[in-house]
Phi, psi and omega in degrees: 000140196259106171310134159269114191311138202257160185204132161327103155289174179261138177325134179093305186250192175189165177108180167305116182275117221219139192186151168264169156282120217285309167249046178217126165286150180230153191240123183246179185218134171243098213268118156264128175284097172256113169341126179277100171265341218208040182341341185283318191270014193229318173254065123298342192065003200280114184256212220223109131344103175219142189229111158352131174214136194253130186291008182245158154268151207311104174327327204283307195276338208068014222220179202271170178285127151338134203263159205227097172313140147216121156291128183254128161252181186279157194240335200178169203213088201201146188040022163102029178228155154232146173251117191260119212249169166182151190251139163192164177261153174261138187256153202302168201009045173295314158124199160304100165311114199250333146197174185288119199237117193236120184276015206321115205276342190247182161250025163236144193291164179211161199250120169273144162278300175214173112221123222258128151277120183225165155096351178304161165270010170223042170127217185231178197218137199238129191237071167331119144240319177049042196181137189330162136220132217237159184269141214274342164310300187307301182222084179295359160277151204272161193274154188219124159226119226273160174310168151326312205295082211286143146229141142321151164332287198281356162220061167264147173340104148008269184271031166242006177276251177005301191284334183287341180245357164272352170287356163264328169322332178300308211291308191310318206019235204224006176059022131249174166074163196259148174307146137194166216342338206246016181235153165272036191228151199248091185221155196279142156217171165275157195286080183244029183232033163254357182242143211227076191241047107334281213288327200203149166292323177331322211251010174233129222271126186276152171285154181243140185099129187106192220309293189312317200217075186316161162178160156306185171297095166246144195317135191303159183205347194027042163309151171278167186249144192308151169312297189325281216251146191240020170251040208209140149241161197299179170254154161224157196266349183213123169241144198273208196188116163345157182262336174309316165313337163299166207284170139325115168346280142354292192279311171346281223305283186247022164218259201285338198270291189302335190260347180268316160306301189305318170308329206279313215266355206234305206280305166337276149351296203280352145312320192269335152291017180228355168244187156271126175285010176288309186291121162286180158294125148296352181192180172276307186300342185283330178279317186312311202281000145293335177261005189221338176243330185062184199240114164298114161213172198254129171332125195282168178272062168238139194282082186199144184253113217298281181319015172251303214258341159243056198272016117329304215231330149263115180256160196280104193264155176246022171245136169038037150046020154269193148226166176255144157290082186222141198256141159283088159029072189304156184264001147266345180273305231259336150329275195219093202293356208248335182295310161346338213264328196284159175272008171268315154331280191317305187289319194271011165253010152307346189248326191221049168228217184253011162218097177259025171236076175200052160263145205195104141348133148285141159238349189217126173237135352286150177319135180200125175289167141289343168279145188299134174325310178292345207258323221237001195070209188300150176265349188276156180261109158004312167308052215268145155332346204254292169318281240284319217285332173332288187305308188255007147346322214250340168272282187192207202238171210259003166271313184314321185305312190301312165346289198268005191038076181230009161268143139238162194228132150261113158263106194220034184262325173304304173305314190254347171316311192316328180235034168283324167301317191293324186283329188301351144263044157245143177314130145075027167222080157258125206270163164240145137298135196220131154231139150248112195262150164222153177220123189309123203260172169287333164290356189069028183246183196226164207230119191265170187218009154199182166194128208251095158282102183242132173247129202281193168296142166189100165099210176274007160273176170249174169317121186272158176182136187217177179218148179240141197220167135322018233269188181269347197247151196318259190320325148300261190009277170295353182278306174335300173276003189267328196261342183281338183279289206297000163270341181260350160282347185285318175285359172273329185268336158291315142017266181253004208273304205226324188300301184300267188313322198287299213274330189269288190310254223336295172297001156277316200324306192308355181284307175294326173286356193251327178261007171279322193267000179198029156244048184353150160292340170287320235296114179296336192244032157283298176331335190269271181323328169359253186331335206268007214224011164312138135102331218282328162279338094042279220254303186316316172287328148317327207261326162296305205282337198213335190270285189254002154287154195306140183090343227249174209301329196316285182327300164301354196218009145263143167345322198282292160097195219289018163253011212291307228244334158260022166276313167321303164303339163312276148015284211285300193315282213284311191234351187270148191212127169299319163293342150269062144267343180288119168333283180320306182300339181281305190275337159307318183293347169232030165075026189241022174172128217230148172312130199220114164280335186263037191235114144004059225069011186099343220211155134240126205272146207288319174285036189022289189230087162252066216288343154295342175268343177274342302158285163313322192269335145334295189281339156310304186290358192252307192280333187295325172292305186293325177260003169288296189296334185278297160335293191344292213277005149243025145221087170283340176257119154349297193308320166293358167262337158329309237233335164232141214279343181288258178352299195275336175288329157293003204238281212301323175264015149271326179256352163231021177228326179268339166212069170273023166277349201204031180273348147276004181273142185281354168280000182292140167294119179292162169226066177279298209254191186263335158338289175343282188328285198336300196265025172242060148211331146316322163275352167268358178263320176312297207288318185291353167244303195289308190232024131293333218259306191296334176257011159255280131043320181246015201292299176275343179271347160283292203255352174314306169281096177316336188271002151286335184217086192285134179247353165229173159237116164330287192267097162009152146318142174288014197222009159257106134065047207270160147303118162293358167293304191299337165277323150310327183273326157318315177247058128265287191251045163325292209291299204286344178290279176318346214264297192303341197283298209283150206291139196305160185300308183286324151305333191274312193301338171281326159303334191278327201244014145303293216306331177307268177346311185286343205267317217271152183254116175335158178286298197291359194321161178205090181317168157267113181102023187265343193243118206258118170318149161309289181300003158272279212325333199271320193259092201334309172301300181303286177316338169292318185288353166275318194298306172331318203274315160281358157283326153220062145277343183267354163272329173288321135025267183287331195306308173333285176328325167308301190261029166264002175282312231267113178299322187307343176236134200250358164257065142184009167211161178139157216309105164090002199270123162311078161004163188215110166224026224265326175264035179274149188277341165234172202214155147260135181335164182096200162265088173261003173069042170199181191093118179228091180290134167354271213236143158282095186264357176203000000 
């Protein structure tokens, strides 16, 4: 990036103001950067076509200026960029160059990086691009790339209006015909391409989205739709994605698109030919033993290198040309290989482990479903006044508890009763509803003290339903862990079904295709929003093809099993709301925190040493400054975020074209004033940063070792309805009762070598507030107010550190105990459990 000479913008816009003298030509030199993508076209010598576009219209005629041809040639060739130059005159009055008009000439794509106008006379003029370009068969429209230099609507430039709204017309396009690799257009469908009921009945899948089964939005593909269903579309081994939206050369090479692929179509595969899918771990030391001896199996017959793309997880054997399978050590297995086993654990990662948002005040006594009686039976809970003072006797009575707010709940019994019958005729998932109580210690930690397993009425039996305590004697005991396994697959399946996929991936995309289709690129709050949307459809079209499609690893290795995806749309149906997604809003809406104006961010949190809550309300309040100051300032008047049109047509199309299932609720957020703005972009930066990172991130150092984070439970309770064989053996073998519950070798082993992949931080990764945009840099205010915003994030930093010293809070620090870093805000590559990247980028 080329520094620029700084100049005062005007309310609305911002960058450099850059003009010839109205009666002098002047000779500038213009340098284009291109990525080496294409040897072919870079040593051909062939050079690059651009054509000059002046932000005023002609004074005499009115009409735009003559577009100003320049041929660029190559100048020089270094480090994986080539560089393209050229000396030419601008002729008098031409005006302001407002933007670069680019034409391709070849029949290969090519990626520009920038291009800098240099040698004006009051600087230079900086061309952000970052994005393909196709040969004009392929994509005849021409590319148009606007200055540093950001306006509102209502001020944008005489001769830059026509091209600013026909490039969204580009963008928009017209919803036929199927996308390819080579288009820009941004358009919505329902997720009706996860199920393949061609291939199989098995495999086939209802649509989400609309009346039945509400859901967001995902980019549009114009696959054709399969025969079996004419409402399904077809699969493909490659889906598309706007091509800017693709991964990167860097990330390409040496992460996520190849190495995530590869799991899916090569490591994966060749894992499953070395177990029975049936069989569980014979032992606790045979799981140890992924980490210290690893697992052999033979290189599929594919062109691919296993040690380049997984060298975390595969080495290289020098016996029979195989390979091994050796897991790295999760840092809770390597902490305290033993913690997992305590109820002192179990209870502090709802609050500082990897899924801490779904920990929820009891507020209403006695525990009572909401579901029809008749379909799902009694309603009342088991988890009786009598049970809890048992367990809390020596403390205090469960109304004194209630008062004082020391009960909390996991609750997964409404949301998962519906598809407990269903999943349960599938072999080897049998799921329960699950409620789990803790109760708040004098130490602030919190302690449980039942977990309510229920299976509903099915055929002539009736409702099953039991409460498990802690208790002392043998046989309670191991019942104890048992129902503590199948409550942590039920929170593994919640996880990732709706805190991770629903609420971060899924409910992002329509933000991005709705600010592609009604948010010029001059635009400041595209320009704000960029970075938070790298990567991220992207990553979401992957996640259809190999993740979250019928057969795929979810379906194979979670509780839900092939309901997986419409437990989530339950989900969406039921609890997701844009106005609780704001942090603050969030843990109020779930008793974990109550409105405080003399309190610290406003809120006092129910829980003290709530360490994802502690953490988050920092990083809430840091981005809310920072996106408090950038608004000001390009609405210095109220009115104007009303009065633009840009704007209010992205708010509108997010909310009645990207989550048009939920385009009538009254809970949608107004878009008057710039109050408004802040917090409906303060909440969309938070969920692609603060809280993808705390429910992705911690993803292999939590579940890598699985008997912590179980994602399915195999095996019945021993005490639903058992076989006396089956209860006899049980109280023979407890441990091995645990062993068969816990997910089978190939399932655990396949899930472990996702959570890696998934865990892990890119070499390009671009943490949040570390990369100062080029269109911030030219603008004095917006860069004082970005440097404010990375100095404190390097104070949220120290503060972490700080209190990861501090023995006294006792949910993130303490003997073998993980540390709670999942929202220190920078990371060096790899899986480190820390880092809050822009955007969901993997």
């Amino acid at each position: 990036m080329v520094i620029c000479a700084e100049h005062r913008p005007s309310p609305g816009s911002t960058g450099t103001t850059i003009s010839t003298d109205q009666n002098k030509a002047v000779t500038i030199r213009i340098v284009v950067t291109v990525k080496l993508t294409d040897s072919s076209f870079i040593s051909s010598g062939k050079t690059i076509l651009l054509g000059l576009l002046s932000s005023e219209l002609h004074s005499r005629t009115g009409l735009e200026r003559e577009t100003i041809k320049v041929y660029v040639h190559q100048k020089s060739k270094n480090d994986g960029v080539v560089v393209y130059e050229n000396n030419f005159t601008l002729p008098a009055g031409f005006g302001e160059v407002g933007a670069v008009e680019k034409e391709i000439e070849h029949k290969e794509e090519i990626f520009i990086k920038s291009i800098e106008l240099e040698n004006l006379p009051n600087g230079c003029v900086n061309v952000p691009c970052n994005s393909w370009v196709h040969f004009n068969f392929d994509n005849p429209q021409k590319r148009i790339f606007f200055t540093n230099k950001s306006y509102l609507p209502s001020k944008t430039p005489s001769g830059l209006k026509r091209v600013r709204e026909l490039e969204l017309e580009n963008l928009r396009g017209n919803g036929q015909g199927q996308r390819n690799k080579s288009d820009r257009i941004y358009d919505y469908d329902t997720y009706n391409d996860l199920g393949d009921p061609d291939s199989s009945d098995e495999l086939a899948r209802p649509v989400l989205g609309g009346i039945e089964q509400p859901y967001p939005r995902r980019c549009r593909t114009g696959r054709p739709h399969t025969q079996t269903d004419p409402l399904s579309e077809q699969r493909s081994s490659s889906v598309y994605v706007p091509r800017d939206e693709a991964f990167e050369e860097v990330k390409e090479k040496t992460f996520s698109a190849n190495t995530l692929k590869s799991a899916m179509h090569a490591l994966l595969p060749s894992i499953e030919t070395g177990f029975d899918p049936h069989v569980g771990f014979p032992c606790f030391t045979t799981i140890d033993s992924l980490f210290n001896e690893g697992v052999t199996f033979s290189r599929p017959n594919t062109d691919w290198s296993s040690e380049t793309i997984f060298p975390r997880l595969v080495k290289t054997c020098l016996v029979d040309g195989k390979d091994l399978l050796l897991f790295e050590k999760p840092e809770i297995f390597d902490r305290d290989r033993f913690s997992w086993f305590r109820d002192e654990e179990f209870s502090r990662q709802t609050l500082a482990g990897l899924n801490p948002f779904s920990i929820e005040l009891v507020t209403e006594w006695p525990l009572k479903s909401k579901l029809a009686q008749e379909i799902y039976g009694p309603p009342e809970s088991l988890i009786t006044t009598e049970l809890v003072e048992k367990e809390i006797k020596d403390f205090m009575t469960v109304d004194e508890a209630l008062k004082t707010k020391k009960m909390f709940i996991l609750d997964y019994h409404d949301l998962y009763m519906p598809y407990v019958n269903k999943v349960r005729d599938i072999e080897g998932t049998p799921l329960y509803g699950s409620r789990t109580l803790f109760f708040l210690t004098e130490d602030g930690t919190l302690r449980p003290v039942a977990i309510e397993l229920t299976r509903p009425p099915v055929g002539d039996q009736s409702q099953w339903k039991q409460v498990f305590t802690p208790t002392p004697d043998a046989t309670g005991c191991w019942l104890w862990r048992l129902a503590k396994a199948h409550v942590c697959a039920h929170d593994a399946g919640y996880h990732q079904l709706v805190n991770h996929w629903l609420r971060t991936h899924c409910a992002t995309e329509p933000y991005i295709i709705a600010a592609n289709r009604q948010l010029s690129a001059m635009h400041p709050i595209y320009r704000l929003l960029h970075p938070h949307f790298r990567y991220t459809m992207e990553i979401n079209a992957l996640a259809r093809e190999s993740l979250i499609n019928a057969g795929g690893v979810i379906e194979s290795s979670f509780s839900p099993a092939k309901y997986s995806i419409e437990l989530s749309s339950a989900a969406y149906d039921q609890l997701w709301r844009f106005d609780m997604e704001a942090l603050p809003a969030d843990l109020i809406r779930r008793g974990m925190a109550v409105e405080d104006p003399t309190a610290e961010h406003g809120l006092k949190l129910t829980i003290e040493d709530y360490p994802f809550a502690n953490d988050g309300l920092i990083l809430w309040d840091v981005i809310k400054e920072w996106v408090g100051d950038y608004v000001n300032h390009y609405y210095p008047d109220p009115t104007l975020v009303e009065s633009d049109t840009e704007l209010q047509g992205w708010w509108t199309e997010v909310r009645t074209k990207g989550h048009a299932d939920k385009k009538d609720e009254p809970w949608w957020p107004v878009l008057k004033t710039p109050e408004n703005l802040i917090h409906i972009l303060t909440t969309i930066i938070w969920v692609t940063a603060g809280h993808h990172a705390a429910v992705n991130f911690g993803q292999y150092m939590y579940a890598g070792y699985f008997p912590n984070k179980p994602t399915i439970a195999r095996t019945n309770m021993p005490t639903e309805d058992p076989s006396e064989e089956f209860f006899n053996n049980f109280l023979k073998k407890p441990e091995m009762a645990l062993l068969m519950c816990f997910p089978s070798q190939i399932q655990a082993t396949k899930v472990m070598a996702v959570l890696d992949v998934l865990s892990n931080h890119s070499p390009d990764e671009e943490y949040i507030g570390e990369k100062l945009e080029s269109s911030w840099a030219e603008n004095p205010v917006i860069n004082a107010a970005f440097e404010r915003f990375n100095g404190n994030l390097k104070r949220l930093e120290g503060i972490i550190d700080e209190r990861n010293t501090n023995l006294k809070l006792k949910n993130r620090v303490g003997a073998g105990v993980v540390p709670y870093e999942l929202l220190k805000p920078f990371s060096t590559p790899g899986v480190t459990g820390m880092g809050v990247p822009n955007s969901i980028s993997i």
